[in-house]
VORO-696430 format. One record per residue: x, y, z of N, C-alpha, C in turn. Coordinates in steps of 0.05 Angstrom, whole numbers, padded with zeros to 5 digits, always signed. Last residue first. Example, Ala and Ser with C-alpha at 12.3 -4.5 7.8 and 13.67 -1.06 7.14 Angstrom:
2
+00257-00045+00142+00273-00021+00143+00258+00001+00157 +00264-00114+00156+00246-00090+00156+00264-00066+00156 
//
This chain:
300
+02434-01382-01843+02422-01353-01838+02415-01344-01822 +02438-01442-01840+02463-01409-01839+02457-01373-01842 +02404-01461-01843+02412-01464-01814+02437-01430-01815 +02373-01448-01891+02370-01440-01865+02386-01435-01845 +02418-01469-01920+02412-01444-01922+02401-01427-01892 +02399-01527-01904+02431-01509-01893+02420-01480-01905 +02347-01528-01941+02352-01529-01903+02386-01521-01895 +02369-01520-01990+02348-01500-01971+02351-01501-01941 +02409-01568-01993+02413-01546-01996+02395-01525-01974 +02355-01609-01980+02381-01604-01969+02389-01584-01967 +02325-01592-02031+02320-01591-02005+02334-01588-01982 +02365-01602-02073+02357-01569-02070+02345-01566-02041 +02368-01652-02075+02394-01636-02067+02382-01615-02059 +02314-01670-02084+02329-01679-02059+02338-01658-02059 +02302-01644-02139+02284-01638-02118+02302-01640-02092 +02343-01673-02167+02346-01643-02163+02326-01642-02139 +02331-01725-02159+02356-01714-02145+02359-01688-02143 +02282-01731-02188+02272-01729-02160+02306-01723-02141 +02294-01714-02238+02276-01694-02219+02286-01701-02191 +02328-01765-02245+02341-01742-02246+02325-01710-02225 +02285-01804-02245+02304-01799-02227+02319-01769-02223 +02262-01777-02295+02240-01775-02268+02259-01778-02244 +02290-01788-02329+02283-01760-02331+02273-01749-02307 +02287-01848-02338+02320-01838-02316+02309-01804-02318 +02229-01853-02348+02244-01859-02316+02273-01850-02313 +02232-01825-02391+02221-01823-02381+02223-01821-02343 +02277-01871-02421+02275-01846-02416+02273-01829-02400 +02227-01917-02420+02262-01919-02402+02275-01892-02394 +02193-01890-02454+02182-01904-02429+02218-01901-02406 +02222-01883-02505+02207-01860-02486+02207-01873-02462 +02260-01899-02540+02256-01926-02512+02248-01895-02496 +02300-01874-02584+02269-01883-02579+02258-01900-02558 +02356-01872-02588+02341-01891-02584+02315-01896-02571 +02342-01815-02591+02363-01827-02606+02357-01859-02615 +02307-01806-02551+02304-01786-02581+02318-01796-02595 +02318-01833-02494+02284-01824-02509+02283-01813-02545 +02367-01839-02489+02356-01847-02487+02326-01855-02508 +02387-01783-02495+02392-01798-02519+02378-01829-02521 +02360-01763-02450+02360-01753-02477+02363-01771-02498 +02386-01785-02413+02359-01791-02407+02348-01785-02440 +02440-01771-02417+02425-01800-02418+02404-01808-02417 +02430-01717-02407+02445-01726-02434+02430-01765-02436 +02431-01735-02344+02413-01705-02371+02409-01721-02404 +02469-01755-02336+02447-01764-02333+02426-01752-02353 +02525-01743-02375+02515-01736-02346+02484-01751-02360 +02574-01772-02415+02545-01761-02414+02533-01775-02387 +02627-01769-02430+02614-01737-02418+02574-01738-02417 +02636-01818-02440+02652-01804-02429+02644-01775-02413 +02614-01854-02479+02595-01847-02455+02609-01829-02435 +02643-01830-02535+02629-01845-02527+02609-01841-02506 +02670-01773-02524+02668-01789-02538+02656-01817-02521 +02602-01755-02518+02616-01764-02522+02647-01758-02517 +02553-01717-02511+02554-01734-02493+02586-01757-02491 +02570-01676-02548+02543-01697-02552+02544-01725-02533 +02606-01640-02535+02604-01668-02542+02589-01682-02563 +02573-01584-02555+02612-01593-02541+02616-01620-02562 +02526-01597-02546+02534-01579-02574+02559-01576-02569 +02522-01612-02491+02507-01625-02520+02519-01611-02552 +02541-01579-02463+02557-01607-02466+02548-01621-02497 +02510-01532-02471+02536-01539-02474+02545-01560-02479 +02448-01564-02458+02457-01549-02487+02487-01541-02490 +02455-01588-02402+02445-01602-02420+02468-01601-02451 +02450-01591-02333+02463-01575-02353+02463-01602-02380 +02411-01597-02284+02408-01589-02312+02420-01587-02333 +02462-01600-02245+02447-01620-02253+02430-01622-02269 +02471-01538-02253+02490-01556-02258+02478-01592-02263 +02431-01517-02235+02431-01514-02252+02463-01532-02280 +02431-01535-02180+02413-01544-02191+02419-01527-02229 +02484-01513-02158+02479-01543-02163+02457-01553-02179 +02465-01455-02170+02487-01473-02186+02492-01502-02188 +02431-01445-02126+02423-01433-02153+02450-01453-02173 +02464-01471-02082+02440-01472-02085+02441-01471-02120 +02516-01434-02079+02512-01459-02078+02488-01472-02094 +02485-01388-02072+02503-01386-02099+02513-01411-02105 +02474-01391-02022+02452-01391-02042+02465-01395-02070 +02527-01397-01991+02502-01425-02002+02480-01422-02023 +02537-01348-01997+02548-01370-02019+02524-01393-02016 +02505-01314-01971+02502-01310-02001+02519-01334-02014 +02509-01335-01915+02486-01341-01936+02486-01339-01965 +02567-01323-01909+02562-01352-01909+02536-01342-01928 +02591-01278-01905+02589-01279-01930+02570-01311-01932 +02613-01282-01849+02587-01263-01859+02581-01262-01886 +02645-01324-01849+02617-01322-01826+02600-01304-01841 +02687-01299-01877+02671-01324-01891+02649-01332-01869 +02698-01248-01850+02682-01257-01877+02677-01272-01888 +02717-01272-01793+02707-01249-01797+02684-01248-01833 +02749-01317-01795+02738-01307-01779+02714-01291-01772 +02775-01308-01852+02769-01337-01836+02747-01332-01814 +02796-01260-01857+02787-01273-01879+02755-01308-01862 +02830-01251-01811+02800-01239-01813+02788-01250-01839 +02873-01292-01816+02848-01294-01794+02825-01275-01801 +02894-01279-01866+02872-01305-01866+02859-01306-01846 +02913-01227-01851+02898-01231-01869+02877-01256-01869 +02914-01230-01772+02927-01225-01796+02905-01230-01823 +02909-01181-01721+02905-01204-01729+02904-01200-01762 +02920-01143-01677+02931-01155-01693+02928-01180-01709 +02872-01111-01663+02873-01129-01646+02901-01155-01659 +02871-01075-01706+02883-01067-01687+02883-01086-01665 +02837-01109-01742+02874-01101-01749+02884-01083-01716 +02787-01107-01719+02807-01130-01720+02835-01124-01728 +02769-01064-01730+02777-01070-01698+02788-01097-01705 +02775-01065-01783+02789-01034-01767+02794-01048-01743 +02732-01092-01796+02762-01106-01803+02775-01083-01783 +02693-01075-01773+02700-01101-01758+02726-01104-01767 +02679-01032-01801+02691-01020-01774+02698-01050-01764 +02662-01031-01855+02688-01033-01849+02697-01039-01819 +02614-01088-01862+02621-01073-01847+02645-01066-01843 +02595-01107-01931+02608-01113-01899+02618-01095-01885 +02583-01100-01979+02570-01096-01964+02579-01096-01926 +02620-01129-02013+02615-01089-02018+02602-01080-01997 +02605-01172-02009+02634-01171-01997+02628-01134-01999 +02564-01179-02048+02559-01193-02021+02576-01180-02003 +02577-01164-02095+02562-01146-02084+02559-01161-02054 +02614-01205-02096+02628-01180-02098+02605-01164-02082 +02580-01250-02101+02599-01251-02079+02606-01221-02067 +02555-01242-02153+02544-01244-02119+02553-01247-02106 +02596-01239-02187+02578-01217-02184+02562-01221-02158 +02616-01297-02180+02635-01267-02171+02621-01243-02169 +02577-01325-02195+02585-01332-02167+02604-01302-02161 +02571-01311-02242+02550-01310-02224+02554-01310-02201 +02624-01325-02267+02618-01291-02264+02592-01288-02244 +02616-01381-02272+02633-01370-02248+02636-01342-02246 +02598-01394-02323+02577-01383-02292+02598-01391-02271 +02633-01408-02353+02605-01394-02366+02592-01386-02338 +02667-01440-02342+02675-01404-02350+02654-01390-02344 +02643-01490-02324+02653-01463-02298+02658-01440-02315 +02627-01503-02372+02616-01494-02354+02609-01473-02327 +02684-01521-02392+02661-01494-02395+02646-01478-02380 +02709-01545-02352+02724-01520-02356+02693-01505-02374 +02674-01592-02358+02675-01575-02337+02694-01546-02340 +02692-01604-02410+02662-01595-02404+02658-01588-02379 +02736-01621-02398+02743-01600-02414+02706-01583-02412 +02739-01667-02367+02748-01644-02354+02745-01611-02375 +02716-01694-02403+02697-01692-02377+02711-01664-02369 +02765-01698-02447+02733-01694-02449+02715-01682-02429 +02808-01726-02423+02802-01709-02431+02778-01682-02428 +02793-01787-02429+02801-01769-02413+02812-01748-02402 +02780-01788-02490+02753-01794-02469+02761-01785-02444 +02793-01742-02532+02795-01756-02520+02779-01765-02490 +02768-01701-02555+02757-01725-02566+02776-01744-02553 +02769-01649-02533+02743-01663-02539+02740-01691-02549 +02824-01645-02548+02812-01646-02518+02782-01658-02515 +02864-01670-02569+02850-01669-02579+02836-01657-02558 +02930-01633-02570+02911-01654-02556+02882-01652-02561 +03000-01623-02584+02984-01623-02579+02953-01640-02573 +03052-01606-02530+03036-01613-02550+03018-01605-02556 +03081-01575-02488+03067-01595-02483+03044-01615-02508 +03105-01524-02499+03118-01558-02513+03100-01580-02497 +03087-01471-02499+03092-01485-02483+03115-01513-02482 +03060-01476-02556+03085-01450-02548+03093-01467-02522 +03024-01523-02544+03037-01523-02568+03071-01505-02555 +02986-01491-02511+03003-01515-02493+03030-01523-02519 +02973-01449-02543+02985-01447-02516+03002-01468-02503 +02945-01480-02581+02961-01458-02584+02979-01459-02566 +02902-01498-02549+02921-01519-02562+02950-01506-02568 +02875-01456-02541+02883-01481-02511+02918-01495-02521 +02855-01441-02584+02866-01424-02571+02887-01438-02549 +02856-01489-02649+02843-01481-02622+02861-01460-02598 +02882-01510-02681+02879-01491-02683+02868-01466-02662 +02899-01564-02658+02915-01549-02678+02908-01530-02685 +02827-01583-02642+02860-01591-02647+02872-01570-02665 +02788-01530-02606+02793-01551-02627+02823-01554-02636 +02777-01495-02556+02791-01529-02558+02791-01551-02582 +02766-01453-02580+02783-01455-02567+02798-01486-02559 +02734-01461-02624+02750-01423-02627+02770-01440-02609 +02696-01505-02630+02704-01499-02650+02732-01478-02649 +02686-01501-02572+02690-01534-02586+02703-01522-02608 +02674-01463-02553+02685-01471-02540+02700-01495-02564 +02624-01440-02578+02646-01421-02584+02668-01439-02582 +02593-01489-02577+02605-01483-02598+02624-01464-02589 +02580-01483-02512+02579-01506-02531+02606-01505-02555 +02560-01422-02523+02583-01423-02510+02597-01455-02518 +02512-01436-02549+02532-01419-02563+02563-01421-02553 +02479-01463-02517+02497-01480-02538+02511-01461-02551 +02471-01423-02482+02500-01452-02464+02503-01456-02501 +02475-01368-02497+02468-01381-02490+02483-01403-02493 +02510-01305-02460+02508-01329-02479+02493-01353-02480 +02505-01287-02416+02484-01277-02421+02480-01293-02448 +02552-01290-02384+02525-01311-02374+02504-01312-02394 +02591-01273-02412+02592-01305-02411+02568-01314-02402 +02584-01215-02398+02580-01223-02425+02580-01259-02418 +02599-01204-02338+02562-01210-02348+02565-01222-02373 +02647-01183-02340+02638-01207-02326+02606-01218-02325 +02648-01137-02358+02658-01160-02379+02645-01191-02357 +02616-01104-02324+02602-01113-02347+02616-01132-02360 +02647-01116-02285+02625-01130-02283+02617-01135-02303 +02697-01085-02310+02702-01115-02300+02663-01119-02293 +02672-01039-02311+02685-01047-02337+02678-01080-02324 +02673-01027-02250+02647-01034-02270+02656-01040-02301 +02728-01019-02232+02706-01047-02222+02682-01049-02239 +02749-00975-02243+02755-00992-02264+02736-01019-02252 +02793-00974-02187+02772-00965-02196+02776-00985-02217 +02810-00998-02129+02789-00974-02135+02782-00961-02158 +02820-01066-02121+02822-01048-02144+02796-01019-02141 +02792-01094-02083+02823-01083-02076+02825-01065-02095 +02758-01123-02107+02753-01105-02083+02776-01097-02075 +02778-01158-02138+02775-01134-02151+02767-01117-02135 +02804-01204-02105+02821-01189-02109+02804-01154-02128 +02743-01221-02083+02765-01210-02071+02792-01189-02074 +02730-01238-02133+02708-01212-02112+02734-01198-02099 +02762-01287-02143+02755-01257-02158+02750-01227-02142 +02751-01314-02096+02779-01309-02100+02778-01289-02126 +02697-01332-02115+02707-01310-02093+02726-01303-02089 +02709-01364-02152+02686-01327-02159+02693-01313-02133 +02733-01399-02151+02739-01381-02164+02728-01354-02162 +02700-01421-02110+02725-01418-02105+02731-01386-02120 +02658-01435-02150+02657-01416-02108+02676-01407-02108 +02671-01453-02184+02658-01425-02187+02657-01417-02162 +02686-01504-02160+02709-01488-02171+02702-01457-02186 +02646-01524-02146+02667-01513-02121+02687-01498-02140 +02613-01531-02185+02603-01510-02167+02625-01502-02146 +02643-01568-02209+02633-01540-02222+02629-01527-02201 +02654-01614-02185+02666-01602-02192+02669-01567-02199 +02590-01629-02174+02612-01615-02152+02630-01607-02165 +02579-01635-02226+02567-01617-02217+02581-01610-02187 +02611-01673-02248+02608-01659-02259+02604-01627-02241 +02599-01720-02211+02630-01707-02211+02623-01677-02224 +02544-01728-02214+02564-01726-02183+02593-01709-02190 +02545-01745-02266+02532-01726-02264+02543-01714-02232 +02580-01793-02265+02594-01767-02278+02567-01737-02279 +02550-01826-02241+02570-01811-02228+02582-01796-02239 +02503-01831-02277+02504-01812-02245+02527-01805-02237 +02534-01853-02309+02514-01832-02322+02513-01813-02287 +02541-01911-02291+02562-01886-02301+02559-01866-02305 +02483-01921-02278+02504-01915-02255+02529-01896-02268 +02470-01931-02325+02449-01909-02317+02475-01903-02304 +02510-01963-02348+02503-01942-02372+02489-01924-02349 +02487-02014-02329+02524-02000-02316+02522-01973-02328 +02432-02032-02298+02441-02017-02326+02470-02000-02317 +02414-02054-02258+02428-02071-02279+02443-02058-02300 +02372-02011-02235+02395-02026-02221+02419-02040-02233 +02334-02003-02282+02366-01979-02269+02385-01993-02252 +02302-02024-02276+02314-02034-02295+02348-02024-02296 +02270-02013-02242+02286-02030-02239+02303-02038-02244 +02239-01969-02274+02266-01958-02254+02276-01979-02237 +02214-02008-02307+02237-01988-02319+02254-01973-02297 +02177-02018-02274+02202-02045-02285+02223-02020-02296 +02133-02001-02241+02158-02002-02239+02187-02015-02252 +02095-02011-02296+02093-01997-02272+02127-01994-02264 +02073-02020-02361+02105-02028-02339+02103-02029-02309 +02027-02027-02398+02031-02018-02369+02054-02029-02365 +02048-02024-02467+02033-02027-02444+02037-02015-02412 +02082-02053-02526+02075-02032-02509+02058-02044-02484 +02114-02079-02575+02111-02077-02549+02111-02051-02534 +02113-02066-02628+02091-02076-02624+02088-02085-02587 +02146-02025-02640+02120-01999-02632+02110-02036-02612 +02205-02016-02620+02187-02033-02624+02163-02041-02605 +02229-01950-02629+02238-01969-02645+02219-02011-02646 +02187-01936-02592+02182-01924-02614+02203-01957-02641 +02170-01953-02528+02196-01958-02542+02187-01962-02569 +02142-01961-02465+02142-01946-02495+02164-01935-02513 +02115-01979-02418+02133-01993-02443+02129-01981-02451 +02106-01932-02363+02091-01951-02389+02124-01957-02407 +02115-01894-02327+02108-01935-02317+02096-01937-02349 +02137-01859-02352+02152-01873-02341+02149-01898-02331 +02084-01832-02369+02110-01845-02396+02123-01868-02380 +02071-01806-02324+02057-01829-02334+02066-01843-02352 +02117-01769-02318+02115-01791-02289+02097-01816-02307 +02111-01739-02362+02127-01758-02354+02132-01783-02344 +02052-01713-02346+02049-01744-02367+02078-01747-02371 +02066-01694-02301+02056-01715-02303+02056-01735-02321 +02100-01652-02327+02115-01670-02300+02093-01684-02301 +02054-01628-02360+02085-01643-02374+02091-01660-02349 +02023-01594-02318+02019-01621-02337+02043-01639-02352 +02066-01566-02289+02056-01591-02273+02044-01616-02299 +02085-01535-02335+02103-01550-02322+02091-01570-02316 +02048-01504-02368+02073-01510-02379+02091-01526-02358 +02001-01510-02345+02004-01521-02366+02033-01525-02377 +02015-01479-02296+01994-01511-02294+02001-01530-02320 +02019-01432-02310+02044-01449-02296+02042-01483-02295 +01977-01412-02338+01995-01425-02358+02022-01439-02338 +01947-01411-02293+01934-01438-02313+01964-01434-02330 +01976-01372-02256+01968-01394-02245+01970-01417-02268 +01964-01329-02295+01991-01336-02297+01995-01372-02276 +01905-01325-02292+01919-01333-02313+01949-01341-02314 +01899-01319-02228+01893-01338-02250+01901-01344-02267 +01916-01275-02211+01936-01291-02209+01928-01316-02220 +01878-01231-02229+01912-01225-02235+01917-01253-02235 +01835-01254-02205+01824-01249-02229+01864-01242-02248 +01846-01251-02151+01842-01271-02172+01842-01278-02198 +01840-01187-02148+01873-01208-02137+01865-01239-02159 +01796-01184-02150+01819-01171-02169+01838-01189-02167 +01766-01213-02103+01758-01224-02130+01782-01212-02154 +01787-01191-02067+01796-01213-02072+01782-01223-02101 +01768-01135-02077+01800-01136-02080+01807-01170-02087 +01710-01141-02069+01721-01137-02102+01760-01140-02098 +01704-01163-02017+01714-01178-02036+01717-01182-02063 +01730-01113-01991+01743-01139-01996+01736-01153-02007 +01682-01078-02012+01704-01078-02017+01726-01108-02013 +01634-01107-01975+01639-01104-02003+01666-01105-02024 +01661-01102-01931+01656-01128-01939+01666-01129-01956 +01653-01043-01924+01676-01055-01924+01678-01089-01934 +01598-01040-01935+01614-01029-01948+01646-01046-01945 +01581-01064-01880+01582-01082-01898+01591-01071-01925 +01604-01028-01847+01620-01055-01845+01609-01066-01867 +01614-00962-01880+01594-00981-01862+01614-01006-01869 +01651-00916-01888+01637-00939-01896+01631-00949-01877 +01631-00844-01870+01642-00867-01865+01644-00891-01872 +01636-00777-01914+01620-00803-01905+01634-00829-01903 +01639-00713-01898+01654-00737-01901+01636-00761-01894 
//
């Protein structure tokens, strides 16, 4: 048997660190290229005039375009229906997905039919769901919604095209489409809990909402914030639904920041203005998610 010597061992470390390198390089340069470079020449769009519809003013801006946000009633309306939008969604997939988990953890069997139906909505993509939504279920007089409220006698209603309306009906997507996320991580969250605490709690008489209260929303806490987490920020992304719903419309009625930064830059050509509500928008996802992370912490 022969021993390595220390400088054998050298050796060896630093063919492993040179392997290790040689793996995480390439996926390193295309992370470089597909994100950090783009997030710059944003950030650099953003201090420049650059407005396609009039090529002959251009140049250095520096900060004037995210001044320009203070004045603009169009940016502010834009945030707060990005604010409503995305609390709305995420409390009503908390809500909902756990008031799911709940009742199918009572059902012994037949729970995997229900996951797999509860996977088909995520796995759509948003502008499919967009369309299924706009055309199968909320279109006038034919639409599924409309049907219903029709048998009902509540009429019927454009839902997409009325402006108050509209907001609420792009939150009903949204939440369809990923409130199975919040119920598949809840469920497997709640599968996990310890019978023997509910056992010693029913014999200490205590009732449904006290061990609900007491007992499983303490120990379910991490997996919702994260389910918090993963949804606010994908809620302040949300783009290809609304966009293939609406189109941000009617009018300015459904268009979140996203949408405004979009029609901004591609509709009305004003890259530079764009640019800066694309760069605000980063820097609220970055904020919230930080936030978010740190309660994660504190609750873990």
């Amino acid at each position: 048997m022969t021993v390595a010597t220390p400088a054998g061992v050298g050796t060896l470390e630093r063919q492993e660190r040179r392997f290790a390198l040689a793996l995480f390089a390439p996926a390193f340069l295309l992370l470089l290229l597909t994100t950090t470079i783009p997030l710059v020449f944003l950030a650099w769009n953003s201090l420049q005039k650059l407005d396609l519809s009039m090529p002959w003013v251009s140049g250095f801006a520096g900060l004037d375009n995210y001044a320009k946000m203070g004045g603009d009633p169009r940016f502010w309306n834009s945030l707060f229906l990005t604010v409503v939008y995305t609390a709305s969604t995420v409390i009503l997939q908390v809500v909902v997905g756990l008031s799911l988990a709940l009742l199918v953890l009572q059902i012994p069997k037949g729970q995997g039919i229900l996951r797999v139906a509860a996977i088909l909505p995520i796995v759509l993509a948003p502008v499919v769901v967009g369309l299924f939504w706009r055309t199968l279920v909320l279109s006038p007089d034919v639409g599924l919604v409309d049907l219903v409220t029709r048998t009902l006698g509540l009429g019927s209603h454009n839902w997409l095209g009325d402006p108050q309306l509209a907001l609420v009906s792009v939150i009903a997507i949204h939440t369809w489409q990923w409130t199975p996320f919040a119920f598949l991580v809840l469920l497997a969250t709640l599968a996990t809990l310890p019978p023997d605490v509910y056992e010693a709690a029913r014999l200490d008489r205590a009732g449904p909402w006290q061990r609900f209260r007491h007992i499983t929303l303490p120990l379910i806490r991490p997996a919702v914030v994260m389910v918090v987490i993963l949804r606010t920020m994908t809620a302040l992304s949300a783009f290809a639904a609304i966009f293939a719903a609406t189109g941000g419309g009617p009018g300015t009625s459904t268009e979140i920041l996203n949408l405004y930064a979009y029609r901004t830059s591609f509709t009305e050509l004003n890259i530079g203005y764009g640019s800066a509500l694309a760069m605000v928008l980063l820097a609220i996802t970055v904020f919230v998610s930080w936030l978010l992370f740190r309660r994660r912490k504190a609750a873990a």
